[in-house]
N, C-alpha and C positions, 0 to 999 in steps of 0.2 A: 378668137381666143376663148370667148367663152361658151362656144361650142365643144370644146374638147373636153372639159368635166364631164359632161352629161356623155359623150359618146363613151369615153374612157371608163368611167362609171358601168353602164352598160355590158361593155365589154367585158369587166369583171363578172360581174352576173352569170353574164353566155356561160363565159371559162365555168366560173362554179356551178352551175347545175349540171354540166354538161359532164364534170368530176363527181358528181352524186348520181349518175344514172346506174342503174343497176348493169350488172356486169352482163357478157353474155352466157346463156346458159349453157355447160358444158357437161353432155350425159359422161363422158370419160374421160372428166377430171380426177374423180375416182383410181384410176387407172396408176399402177407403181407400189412400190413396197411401202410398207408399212409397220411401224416398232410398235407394239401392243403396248398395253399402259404400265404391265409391272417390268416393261424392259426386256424382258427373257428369248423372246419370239418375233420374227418379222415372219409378215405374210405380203404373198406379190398378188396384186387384185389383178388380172387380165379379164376383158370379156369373151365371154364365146357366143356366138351369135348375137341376140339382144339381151342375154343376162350378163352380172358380175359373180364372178367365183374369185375366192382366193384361197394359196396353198401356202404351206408354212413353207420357206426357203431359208430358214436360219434359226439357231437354238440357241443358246448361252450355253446349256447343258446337253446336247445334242444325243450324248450317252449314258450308258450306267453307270454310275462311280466305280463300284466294285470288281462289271465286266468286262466295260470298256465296249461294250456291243452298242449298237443303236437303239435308244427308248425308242419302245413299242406300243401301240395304240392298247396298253391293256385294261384299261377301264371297259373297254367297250363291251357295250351292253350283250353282240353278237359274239360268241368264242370264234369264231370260225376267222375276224377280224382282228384279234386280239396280238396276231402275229404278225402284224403288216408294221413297217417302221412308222415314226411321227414325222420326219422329215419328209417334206414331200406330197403330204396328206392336204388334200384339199377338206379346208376344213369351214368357208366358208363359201357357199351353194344360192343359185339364182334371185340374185338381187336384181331389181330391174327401177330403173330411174323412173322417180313422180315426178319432178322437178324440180325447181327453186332448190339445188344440191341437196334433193333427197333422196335415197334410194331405198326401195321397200321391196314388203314379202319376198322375202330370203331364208335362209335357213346359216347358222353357228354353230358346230360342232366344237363343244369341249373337251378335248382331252383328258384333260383333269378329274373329271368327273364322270364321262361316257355319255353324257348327256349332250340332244340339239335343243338345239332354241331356236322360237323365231327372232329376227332379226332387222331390228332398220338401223339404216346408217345416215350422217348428217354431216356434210362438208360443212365444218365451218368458217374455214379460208384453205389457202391451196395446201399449208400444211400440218394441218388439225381437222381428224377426222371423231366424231362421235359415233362409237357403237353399241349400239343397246337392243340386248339381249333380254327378249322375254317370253314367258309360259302362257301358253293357254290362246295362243293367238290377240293376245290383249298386251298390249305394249306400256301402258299402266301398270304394269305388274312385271315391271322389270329391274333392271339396271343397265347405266350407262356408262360406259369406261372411255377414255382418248386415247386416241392412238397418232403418233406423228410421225410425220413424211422422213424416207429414209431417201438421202441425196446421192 
């Protein structure tokens, strides 16, 4: 009898560390659509070979108000590009997994703006992604926005 505390005991223990071991690491966990932080845009992260690219696959406002035509990439810096739709536009470029649900040196293109940014991204659990967008190749010198899993 009073061997069972201490076994029983024990056994709790096992259970719980074994509940705190770190997960396994998944480079394409990554992987599925994504609602950007002000809501407006989902991007679908696929890989292609050993990077992650994502393409916008949904708009809130997908057109012009006034046209009705499909919003066009016209910020961009290149005229020659300015006439390609948004939809569709891979807008984020070769992100490749560090680890421990990081994924770095990539590139963001802003729409909005006509501006890339570099780029890292940080799983924070399977449905909150952090993306942070920065200049200069210094990532100090950025900003970071959420983004959540779209089911």
């Amino acid at each position: 009898m009073n061997l069972i505390r201490p076994v029983s005991f024990l056994l709790v223990i096992c259970f719980g560390l074994t509940s705190m071991a770190p997960k396994a690491d998944d480079p394409d966990a990554i992987l599925g659509k994504w609602l950007s932080s002000k809501k407006r845009n989902q991007v679908q992260i696929y890989k292609q070979g050993n990077k992650y690219n994502g393409k916008l696959v949904w708009m809130l406002e997908p057109t012009e108000p006034n046209s009705n035509k499909p919003k066009l990439d016209a910020e961009n810096p290149d005229e020659k590009l300015r006439t390609r739709p948004l939809m569709g536009l891979v807008i984020l470029t070769d992100l490749t997994y560090k680890g421990n649900g990081v994924w770095g040196d990539g590139n963001i293109y802003n729409p909005e703006d006509g501006k890339t940014y570099g780029c890292e991204v940080t799983l924070s659990n399977q449905n909150t992604l952090d993306m942070r967008g920065y200049v200069m190749g210094m990532p100090f010198l950025g900003k970071t926005k959420t983004w959540t899993r779209v089911r």
